[in-house]
N, CA, C and O atoms as a MOPAC input file, in Angstrom:
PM7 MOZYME 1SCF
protein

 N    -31.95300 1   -37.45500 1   -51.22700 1
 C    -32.47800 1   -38.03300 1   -52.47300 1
 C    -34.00500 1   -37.95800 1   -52.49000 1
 O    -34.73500 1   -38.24900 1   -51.54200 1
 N    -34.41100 1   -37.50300 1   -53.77200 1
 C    -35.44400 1   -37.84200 1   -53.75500 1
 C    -36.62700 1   -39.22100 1   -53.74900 1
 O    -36.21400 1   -40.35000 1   -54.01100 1
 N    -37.90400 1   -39.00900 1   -53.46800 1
 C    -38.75400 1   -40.54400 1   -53.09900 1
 C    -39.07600 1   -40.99000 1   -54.15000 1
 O    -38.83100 1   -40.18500 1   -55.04800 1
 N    -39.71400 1   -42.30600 1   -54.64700 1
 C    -40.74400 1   -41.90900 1   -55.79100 1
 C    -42.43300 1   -40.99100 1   -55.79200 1
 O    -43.03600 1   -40.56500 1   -56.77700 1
 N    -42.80200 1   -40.92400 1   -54.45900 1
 C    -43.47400 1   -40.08600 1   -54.69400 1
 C    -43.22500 1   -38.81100 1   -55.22400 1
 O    -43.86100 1   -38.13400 1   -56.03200 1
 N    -41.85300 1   -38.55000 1   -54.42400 1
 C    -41.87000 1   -36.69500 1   -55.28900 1
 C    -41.57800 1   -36.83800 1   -56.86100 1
 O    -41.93900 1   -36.05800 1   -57.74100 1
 N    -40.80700 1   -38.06900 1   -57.01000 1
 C    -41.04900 1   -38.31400 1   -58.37600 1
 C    -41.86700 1   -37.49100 1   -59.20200 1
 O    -41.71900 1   -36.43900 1   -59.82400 1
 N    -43.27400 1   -38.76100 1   -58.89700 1
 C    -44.38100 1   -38.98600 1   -59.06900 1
 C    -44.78300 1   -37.09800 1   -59.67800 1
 O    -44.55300 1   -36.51600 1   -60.73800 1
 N    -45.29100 1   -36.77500 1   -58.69600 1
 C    -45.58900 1   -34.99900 1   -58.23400 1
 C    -44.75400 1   -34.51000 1   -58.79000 1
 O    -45.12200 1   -33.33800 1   -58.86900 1
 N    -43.61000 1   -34.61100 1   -59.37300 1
 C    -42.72700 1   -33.67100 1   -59.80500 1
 C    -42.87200 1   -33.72800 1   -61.51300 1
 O    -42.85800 1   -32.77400 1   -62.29000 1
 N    -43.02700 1   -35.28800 1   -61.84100 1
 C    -43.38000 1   -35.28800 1   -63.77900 1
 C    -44.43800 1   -35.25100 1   -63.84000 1
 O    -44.76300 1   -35.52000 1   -64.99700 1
 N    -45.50000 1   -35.00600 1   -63.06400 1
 C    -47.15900 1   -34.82200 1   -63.02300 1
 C    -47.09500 1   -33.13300 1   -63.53200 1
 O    -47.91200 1   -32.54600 1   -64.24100 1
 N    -45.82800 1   -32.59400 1   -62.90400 1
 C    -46.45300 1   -30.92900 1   -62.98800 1
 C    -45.07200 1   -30.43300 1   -64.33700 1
 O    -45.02400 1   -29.35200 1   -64.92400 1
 N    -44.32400 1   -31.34500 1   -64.46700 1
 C    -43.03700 1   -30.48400 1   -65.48500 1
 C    -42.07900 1   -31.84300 1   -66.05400 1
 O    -41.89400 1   -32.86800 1   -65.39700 1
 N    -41.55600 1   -31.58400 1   -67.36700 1
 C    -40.28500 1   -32.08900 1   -67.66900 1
 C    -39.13500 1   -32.26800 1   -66.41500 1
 O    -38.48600 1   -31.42100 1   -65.80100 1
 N    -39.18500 1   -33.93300 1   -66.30300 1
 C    -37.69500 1   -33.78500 1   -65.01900 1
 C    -36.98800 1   -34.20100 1   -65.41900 1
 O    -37.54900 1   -34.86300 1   -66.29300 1
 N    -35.69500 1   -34.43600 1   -65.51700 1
 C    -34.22100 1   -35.16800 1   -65.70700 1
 C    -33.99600 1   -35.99700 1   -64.32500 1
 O    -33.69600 1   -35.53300 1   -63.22500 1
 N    -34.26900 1   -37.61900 1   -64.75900 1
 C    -34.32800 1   -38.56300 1   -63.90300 1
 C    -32.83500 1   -39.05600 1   -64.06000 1
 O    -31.98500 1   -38.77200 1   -64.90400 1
 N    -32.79600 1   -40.07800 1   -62.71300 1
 C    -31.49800 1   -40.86000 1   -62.85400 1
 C    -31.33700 1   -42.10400 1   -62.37700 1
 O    -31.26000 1   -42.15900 1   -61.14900 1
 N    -31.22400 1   -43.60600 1   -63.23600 1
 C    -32.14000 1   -44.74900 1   -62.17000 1
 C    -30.39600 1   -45.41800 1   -62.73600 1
 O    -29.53500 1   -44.98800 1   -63.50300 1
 N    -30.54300 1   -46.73900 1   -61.80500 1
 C    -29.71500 1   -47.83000 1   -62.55800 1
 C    -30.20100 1   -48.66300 1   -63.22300 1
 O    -30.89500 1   -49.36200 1   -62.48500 1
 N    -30.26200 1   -49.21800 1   -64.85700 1
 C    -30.11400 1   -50.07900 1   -65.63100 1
 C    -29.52300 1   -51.40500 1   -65.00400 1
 O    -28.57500 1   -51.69700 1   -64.27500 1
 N    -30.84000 1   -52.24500 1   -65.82800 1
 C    -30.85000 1   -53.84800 1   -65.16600 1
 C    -29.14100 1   -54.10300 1   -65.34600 1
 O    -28.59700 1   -54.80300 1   -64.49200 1
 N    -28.32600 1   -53.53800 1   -66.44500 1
 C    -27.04500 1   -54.28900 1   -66.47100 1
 C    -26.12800 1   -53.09400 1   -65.89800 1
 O    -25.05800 1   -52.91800 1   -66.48100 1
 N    -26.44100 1   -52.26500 1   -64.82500 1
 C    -25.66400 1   -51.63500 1   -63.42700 1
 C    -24.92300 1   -50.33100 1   -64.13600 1
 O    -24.04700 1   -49.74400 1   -63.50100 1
 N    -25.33500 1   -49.84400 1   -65.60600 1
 C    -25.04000 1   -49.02900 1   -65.69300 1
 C    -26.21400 1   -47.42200 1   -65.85500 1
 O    -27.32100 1   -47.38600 1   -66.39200 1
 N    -25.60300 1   -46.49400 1   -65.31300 1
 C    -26.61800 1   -45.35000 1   -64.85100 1
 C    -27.39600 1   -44.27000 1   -66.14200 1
 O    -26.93600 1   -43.59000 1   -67.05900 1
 N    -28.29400 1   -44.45300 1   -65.80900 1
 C    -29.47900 1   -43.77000 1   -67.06600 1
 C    -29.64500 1   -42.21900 1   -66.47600 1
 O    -29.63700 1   -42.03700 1   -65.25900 1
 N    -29.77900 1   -41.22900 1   -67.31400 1
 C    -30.12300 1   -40.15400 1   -67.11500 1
 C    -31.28500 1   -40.02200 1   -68.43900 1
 O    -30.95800 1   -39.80700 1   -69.60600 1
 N    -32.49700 1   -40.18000 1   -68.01800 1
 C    -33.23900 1   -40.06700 1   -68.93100 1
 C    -34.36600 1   -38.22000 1   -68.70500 1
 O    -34.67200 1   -37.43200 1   -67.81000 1
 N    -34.52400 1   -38.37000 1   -69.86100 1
 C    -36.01400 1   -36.60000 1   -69.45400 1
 C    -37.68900 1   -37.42900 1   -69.88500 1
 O    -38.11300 1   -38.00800 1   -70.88500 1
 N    -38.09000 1   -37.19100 1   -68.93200 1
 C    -39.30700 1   -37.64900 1   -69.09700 1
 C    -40.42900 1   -36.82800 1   -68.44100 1
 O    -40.18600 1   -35.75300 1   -67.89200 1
 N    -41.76900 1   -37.40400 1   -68.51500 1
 C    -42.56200 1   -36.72000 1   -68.11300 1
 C    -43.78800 1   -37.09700 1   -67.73900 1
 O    -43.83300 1   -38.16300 1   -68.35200 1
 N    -45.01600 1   -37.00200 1   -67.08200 1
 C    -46.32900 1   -37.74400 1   -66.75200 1
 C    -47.37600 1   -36.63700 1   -66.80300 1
 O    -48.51400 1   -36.62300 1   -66.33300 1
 N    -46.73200 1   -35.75000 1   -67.46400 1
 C    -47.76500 1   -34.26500 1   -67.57900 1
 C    -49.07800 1   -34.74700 1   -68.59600 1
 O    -48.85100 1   -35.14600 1   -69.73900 1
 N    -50.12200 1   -34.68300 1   -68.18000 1
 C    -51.53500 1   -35.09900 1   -68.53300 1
 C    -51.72500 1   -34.87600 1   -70.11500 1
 O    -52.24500 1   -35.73300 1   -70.82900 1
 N    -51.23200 1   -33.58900 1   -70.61300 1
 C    -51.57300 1   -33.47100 1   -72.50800 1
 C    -50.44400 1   -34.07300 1   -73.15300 1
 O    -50.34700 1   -33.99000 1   -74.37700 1
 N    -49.42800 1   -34.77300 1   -72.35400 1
 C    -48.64000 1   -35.61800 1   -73.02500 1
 C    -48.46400 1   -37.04000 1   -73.34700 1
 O    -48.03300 1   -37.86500 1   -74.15300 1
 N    -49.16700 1   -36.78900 1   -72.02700 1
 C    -49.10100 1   -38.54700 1   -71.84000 1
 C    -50.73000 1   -38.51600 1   -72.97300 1
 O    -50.69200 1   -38.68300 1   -74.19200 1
 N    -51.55600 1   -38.35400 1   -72.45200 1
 C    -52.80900 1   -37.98600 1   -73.76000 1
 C    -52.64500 1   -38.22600 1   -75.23000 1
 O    -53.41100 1   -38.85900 1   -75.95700 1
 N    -51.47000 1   -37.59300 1   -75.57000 1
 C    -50.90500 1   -37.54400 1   -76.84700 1
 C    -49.98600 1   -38.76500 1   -77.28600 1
 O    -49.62500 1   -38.84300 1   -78.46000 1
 N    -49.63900 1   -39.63900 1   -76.42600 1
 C    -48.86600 1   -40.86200 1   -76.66600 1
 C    -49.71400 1   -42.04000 1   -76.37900 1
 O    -49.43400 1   -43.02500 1   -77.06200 1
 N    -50.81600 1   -42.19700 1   -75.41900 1
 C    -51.48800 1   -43.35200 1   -75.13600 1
 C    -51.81800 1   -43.90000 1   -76.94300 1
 O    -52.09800 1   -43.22800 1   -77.93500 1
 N    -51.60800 1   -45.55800 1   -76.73800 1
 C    -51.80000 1   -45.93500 1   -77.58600 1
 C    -53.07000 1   -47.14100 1   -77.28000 1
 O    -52.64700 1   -47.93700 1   -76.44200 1
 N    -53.86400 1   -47.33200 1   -77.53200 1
 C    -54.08200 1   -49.34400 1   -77.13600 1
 C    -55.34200 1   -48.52100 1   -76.35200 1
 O    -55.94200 1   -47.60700 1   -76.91700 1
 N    -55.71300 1   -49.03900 1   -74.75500 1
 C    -56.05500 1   -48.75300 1   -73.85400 1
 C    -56.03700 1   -47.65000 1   -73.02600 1
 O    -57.02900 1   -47.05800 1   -72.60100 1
 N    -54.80500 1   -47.37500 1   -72.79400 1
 C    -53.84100 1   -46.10400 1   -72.12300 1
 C    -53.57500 1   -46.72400 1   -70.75600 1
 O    -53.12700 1   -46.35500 1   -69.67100 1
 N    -53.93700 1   -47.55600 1   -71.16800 1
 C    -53.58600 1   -48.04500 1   -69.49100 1
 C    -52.12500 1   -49.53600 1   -68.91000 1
 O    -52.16000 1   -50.76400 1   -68.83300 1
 N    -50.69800 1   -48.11000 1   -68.55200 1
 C    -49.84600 1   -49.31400 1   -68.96100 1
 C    -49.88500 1   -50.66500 1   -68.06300 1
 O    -50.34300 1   -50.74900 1   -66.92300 1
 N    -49.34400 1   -51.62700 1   -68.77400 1
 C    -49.02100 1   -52.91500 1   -68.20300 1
 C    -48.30600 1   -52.78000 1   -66.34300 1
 O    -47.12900 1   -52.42200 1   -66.30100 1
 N    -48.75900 1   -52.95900 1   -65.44100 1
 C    -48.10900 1   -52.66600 1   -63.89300 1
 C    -47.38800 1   -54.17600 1   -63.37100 1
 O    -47.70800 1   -55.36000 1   -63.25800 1
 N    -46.37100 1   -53.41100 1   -63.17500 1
 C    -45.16800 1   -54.63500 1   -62.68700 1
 C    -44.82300 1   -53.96700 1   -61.12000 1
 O    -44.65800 1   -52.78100 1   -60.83200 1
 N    -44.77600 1   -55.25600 1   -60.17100 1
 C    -45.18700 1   -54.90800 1   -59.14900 1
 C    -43.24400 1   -54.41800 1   -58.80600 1
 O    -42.30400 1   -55.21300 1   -58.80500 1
 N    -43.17700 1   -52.95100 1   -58.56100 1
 C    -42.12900 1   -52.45900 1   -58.08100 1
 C    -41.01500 1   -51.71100 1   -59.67700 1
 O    -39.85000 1   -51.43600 1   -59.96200 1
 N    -42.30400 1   -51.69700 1   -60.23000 1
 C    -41.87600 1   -50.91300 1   -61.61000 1
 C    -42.52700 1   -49.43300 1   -61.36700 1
 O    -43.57000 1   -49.15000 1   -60.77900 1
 N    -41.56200 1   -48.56700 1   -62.01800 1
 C    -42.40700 1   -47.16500 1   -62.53100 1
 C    -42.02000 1   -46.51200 1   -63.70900 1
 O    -40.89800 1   -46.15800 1   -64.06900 1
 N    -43.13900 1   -46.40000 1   -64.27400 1
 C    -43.30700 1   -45.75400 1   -65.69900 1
 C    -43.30200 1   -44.39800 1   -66.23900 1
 O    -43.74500 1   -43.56300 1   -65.45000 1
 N    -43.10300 1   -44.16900 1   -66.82800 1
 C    -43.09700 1   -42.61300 1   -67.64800 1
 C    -42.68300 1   -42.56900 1   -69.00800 1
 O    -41.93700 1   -43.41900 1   -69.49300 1
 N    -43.13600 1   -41.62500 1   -69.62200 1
 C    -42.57100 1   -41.15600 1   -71.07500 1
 C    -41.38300 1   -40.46600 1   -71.19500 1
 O    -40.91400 1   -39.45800 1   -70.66700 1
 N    -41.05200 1   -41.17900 1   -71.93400 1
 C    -39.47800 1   -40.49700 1   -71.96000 1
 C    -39.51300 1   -40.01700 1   -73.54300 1
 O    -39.78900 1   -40.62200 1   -74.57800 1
 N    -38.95100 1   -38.12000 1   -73.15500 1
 C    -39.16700 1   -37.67800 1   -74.00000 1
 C    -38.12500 1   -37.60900 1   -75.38700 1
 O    -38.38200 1   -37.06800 1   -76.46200 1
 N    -37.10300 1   -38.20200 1   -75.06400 1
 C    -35.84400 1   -38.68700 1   -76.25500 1
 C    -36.54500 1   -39.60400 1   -77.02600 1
 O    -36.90200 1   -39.38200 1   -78.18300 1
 N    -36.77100 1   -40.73300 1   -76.34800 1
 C    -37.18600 1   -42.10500 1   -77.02000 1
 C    -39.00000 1   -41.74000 1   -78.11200 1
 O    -39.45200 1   -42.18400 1   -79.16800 1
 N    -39.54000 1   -40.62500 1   -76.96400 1
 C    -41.12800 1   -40.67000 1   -77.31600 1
 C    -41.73400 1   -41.89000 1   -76.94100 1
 O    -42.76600 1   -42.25300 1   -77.50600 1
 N    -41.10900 1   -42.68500 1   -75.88400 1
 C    -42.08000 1   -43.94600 1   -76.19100 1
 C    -42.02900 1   -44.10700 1   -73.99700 1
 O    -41.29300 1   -43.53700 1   -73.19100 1
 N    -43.01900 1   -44.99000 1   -73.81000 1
 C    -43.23400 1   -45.49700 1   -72.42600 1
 C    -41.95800 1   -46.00900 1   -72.16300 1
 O    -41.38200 1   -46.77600 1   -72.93300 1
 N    -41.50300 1   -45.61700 1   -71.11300 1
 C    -40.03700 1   -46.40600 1   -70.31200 1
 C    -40.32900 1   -46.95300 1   -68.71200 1
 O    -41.42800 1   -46.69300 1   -68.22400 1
 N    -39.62300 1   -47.48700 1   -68.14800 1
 C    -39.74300 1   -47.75700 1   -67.21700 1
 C    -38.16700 1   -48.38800 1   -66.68200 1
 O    -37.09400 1   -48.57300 1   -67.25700 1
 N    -38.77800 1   -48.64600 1   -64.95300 1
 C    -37.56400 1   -48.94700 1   -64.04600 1
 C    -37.91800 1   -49.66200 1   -62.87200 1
 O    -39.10300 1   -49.67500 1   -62.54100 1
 N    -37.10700 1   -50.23300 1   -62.22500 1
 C    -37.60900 1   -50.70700 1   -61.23500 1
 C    -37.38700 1   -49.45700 1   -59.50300 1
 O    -36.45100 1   -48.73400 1   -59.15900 1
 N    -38.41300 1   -49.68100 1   -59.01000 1
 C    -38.00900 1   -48.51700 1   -58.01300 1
 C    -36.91300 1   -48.34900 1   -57.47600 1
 O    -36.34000 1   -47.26300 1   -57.38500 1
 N    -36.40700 1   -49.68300 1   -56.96000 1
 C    -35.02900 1   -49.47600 1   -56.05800 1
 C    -34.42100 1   -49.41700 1   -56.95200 1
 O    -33.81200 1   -50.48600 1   -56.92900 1
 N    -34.10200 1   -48.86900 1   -57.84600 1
 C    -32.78300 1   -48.39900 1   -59.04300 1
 C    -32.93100 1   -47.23800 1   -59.16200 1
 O    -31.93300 1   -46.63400 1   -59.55600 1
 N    -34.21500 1   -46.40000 1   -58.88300 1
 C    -33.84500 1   -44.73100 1   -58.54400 1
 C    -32.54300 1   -44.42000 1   -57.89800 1
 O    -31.79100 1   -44.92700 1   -57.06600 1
 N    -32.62400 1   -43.16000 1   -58.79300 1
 C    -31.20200 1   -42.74900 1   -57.90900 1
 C    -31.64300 1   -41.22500 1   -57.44800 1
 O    -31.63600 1   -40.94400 1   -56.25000 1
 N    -32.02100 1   -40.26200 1   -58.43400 1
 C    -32.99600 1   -39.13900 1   -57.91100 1
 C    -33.25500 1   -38.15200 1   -59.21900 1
 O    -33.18900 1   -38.61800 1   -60.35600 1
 N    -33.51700 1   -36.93400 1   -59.00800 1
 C    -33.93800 1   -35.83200 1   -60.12500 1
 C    -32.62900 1   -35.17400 1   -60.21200 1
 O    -31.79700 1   -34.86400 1   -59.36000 1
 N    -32.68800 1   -35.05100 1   -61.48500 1
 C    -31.37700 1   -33.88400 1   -61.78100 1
 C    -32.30400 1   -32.11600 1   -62.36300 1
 O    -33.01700 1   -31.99700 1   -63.35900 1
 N    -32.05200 1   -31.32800 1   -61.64200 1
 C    -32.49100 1   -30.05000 1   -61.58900 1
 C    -31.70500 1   -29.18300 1   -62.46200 1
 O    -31.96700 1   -27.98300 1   -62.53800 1

């Protein structure tokens, strides 16, 4: 499985297909991304999101909007 660092490094450089568990235990396959002219293009406010200690964030590109998860609910990248 993957870490959240490779996460991290992996929606920094491309569109990934993530896979976490949802607070109510059912499994998310979301596409998102942290690629720099995107995230650019969605910052709203500040740009600087709200940090919850053992949260991680990204844009998710269905919704268009900031999503997030808690780390230990990763599950890994779908390729």
């Amino acid at each position: 499985t993957a870490s959240i660092k490779q996460l991290k490094a992996e929606l920094a450089k491309r569109i990934v297909k993530i896979t976490f568990m949802k607070k109510d235990g059912s499994i998310r396959i979301a596409v998102g991304t942290l690629q720099k002219q995107a995230v650019q293009a969605n910052v709203e406010g500040t740009g600087i999101p709200k940090r919850y200690f053992g949260m991680f964030a990204y844009l998710d590109l269905e919704k268009m909007a900031w999503r997030g998860f808690k780390e230990t609910n990763f599950i890994g990248i779908i390729d």
